[in-house]
C-alpha positions in Angstrom: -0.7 21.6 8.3 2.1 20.5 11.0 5.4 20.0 9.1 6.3 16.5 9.8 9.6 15.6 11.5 11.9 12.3 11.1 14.1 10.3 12.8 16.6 7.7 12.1 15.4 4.7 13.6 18.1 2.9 16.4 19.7 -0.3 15.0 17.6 -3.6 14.9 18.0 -5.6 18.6 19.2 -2.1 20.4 16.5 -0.7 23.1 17.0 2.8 23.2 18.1 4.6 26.1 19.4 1.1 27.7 22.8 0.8 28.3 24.4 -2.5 27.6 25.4 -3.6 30.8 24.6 -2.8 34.1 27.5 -0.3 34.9 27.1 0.2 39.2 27.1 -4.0 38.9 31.0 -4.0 36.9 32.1 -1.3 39.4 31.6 -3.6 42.8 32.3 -6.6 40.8 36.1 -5.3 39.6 36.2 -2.1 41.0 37.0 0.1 37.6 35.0 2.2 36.0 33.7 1.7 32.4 35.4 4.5 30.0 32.9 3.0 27.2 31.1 5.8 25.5 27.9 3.3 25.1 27.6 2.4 28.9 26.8 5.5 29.8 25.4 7.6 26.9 21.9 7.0 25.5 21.8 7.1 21.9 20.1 10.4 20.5 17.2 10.4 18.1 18.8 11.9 14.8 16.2 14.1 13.2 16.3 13.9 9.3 16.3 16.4 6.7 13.3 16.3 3.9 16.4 15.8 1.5 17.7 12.6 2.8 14.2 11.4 3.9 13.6 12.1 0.5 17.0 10.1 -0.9 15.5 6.7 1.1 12.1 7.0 0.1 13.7 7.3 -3.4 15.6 4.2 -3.3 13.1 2.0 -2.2 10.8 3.2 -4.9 13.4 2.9 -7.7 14.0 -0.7 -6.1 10.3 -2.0 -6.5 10.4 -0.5 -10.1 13.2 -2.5 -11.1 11.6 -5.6 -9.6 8.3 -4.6 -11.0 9.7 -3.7 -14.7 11.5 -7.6 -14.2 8.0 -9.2 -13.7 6.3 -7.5 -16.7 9.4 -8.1 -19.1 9.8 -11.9 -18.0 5.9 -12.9 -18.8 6.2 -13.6 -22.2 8.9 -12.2 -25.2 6.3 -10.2 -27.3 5.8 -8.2 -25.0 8.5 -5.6 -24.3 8.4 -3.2 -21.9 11.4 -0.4 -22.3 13.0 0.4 -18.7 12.4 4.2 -17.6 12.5 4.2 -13.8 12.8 7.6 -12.4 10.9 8.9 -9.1 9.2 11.5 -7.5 8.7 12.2 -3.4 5.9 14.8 -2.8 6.9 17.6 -1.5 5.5 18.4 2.4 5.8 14.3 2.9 9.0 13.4 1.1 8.1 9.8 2.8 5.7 9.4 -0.1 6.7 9.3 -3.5 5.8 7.2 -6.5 7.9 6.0 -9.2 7.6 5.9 -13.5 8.4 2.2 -14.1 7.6 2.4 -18.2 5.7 3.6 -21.1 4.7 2.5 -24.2 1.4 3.0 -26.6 -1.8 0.7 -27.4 -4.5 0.5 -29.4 -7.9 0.0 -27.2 -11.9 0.5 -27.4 -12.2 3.2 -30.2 -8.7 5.3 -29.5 -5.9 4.1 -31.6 -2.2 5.0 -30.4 -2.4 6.1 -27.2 0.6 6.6 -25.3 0.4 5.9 -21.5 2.9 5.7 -18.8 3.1 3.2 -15.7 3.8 4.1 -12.0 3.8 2.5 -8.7 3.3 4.3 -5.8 3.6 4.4 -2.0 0.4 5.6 -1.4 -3.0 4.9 -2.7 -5.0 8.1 -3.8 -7.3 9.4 -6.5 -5.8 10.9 -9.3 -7.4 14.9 -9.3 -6.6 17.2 -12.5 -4.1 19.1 -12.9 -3.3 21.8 -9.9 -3.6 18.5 -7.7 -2.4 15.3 -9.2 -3.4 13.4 -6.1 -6.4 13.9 -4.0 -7.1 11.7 -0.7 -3.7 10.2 0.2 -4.2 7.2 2.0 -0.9 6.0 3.2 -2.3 2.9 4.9 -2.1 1.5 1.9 1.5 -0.4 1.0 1.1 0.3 -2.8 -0.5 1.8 -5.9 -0.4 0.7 -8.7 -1.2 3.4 -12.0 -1.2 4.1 -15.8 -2.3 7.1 -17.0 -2.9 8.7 -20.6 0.1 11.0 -22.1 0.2 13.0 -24.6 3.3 15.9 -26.0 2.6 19.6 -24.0 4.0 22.0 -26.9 4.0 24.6 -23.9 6.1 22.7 -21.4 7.6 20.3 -23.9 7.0 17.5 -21.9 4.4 14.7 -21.6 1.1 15.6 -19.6 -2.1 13.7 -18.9 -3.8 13.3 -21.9 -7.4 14.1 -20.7 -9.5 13.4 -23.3 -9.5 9.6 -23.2 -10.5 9.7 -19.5 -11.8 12.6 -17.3 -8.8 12.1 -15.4 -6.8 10.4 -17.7 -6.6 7.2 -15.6 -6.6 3.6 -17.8 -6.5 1.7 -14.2 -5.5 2.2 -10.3 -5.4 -1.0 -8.3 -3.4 -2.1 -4.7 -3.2 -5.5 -5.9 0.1 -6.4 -8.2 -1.2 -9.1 -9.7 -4.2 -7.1 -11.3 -1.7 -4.6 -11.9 0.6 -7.2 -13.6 -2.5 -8.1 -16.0 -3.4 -4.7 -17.0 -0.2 -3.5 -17.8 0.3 -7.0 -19.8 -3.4 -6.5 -21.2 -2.1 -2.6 -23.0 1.5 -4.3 -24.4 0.1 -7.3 -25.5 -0.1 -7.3 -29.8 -3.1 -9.1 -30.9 -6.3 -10.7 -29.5 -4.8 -14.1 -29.2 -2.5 -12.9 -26.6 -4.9 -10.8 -25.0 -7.0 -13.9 -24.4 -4.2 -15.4 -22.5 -3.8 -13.1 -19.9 -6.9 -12.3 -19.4 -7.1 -16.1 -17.9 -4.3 -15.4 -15.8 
């Protein structure tokens, strides 16, 4: 696969490789010549590194969990989401990334206490197992929305995909925040009162 390359984009309003005036037209007029680095020098693309590509993509992912982790926290006081944003850019496209917005656990169907973590994503995908957490990246897509099954990995003493609720460990993938909104609302909410609720939303 070609390695990607980026650019800084030039500043809004600025057409590159335009100077600002027209500098053989200031020359008859007053008979100086401009000593102003911009009349005469094109600005240069400015390739980027995968590390500060990286850094942006970063921020704007961490931004839309903040926002995102505001929404679900300000729908109702009973259901509390704690705040764990952290992100990840994948590795050969550090343009794409997706970011852990929360976790939490819920009782649903015939599991009781399942833990399950939220993301939001850049990209939409499938979720694949685990050599290849994402299969079929389709960055058309603005957003993805995700929760996923966790579980305690004694060998890597960290969470993984807890794969025996789901194949994949997938509870729900959507592109639409609203729906998204719902079924993260639908696995905090307490009782089947509130459940009703938002599932009229």
């Amino acid at each position: 696969m070609q390695k990607l390359r980026y650019f800084a984009a030039s500043k809004p309003g600025a057409k590159p490789g335009l100077p600002g005036k027209a500098v053989h037209t200031e020359f008859l007029r007053t008979g100086r010549i401009s000593r102003h680095r911009e009349d005469w020098l094109a600005e240069e693309k400015r390739y980027l590194t995968y590390e500060e590509v990286a850094e942006r993509t970063g921020r704007k992912l961490e931004a839309a969990g903040e926002t995102t982790h505001k929404h679900i926290n300000g729908f109702h006081r009973s259901i509390q989401f704690p705040k764990q944003i952290f992100h990840k850019t994948l590795e050969n496209s550090p343009h794409l990334g997706y970011c852990h917005v929360t976790a939490a656990k819920t009782n649903f169907a015939k599991y009781a206490d399942v833990k399950w973590a939220f993301y939001i994503a850049n990209f939409f995908a499938e979720v694949g197992d685990a050599d290849q957490f994402f299969k079929h990246i389709r960055p058309n897509y603005s957003r993805m929305y995700f929760a996923v099954a966790i579980h305690p990995d004694k060998e890597t003493r960290s969470m993984a995909i807890d794969r025996s609720i789901r194949e994949n460990g997938l509870l729900f993938r959507t592109h639409d925040p609203k729906e998204a909104l719902k079924n993260v609302l639908m696995l905090g909410a307490r009782d089947a009162e509130l459940r009703k609720i938002i599932a009229k939303l």
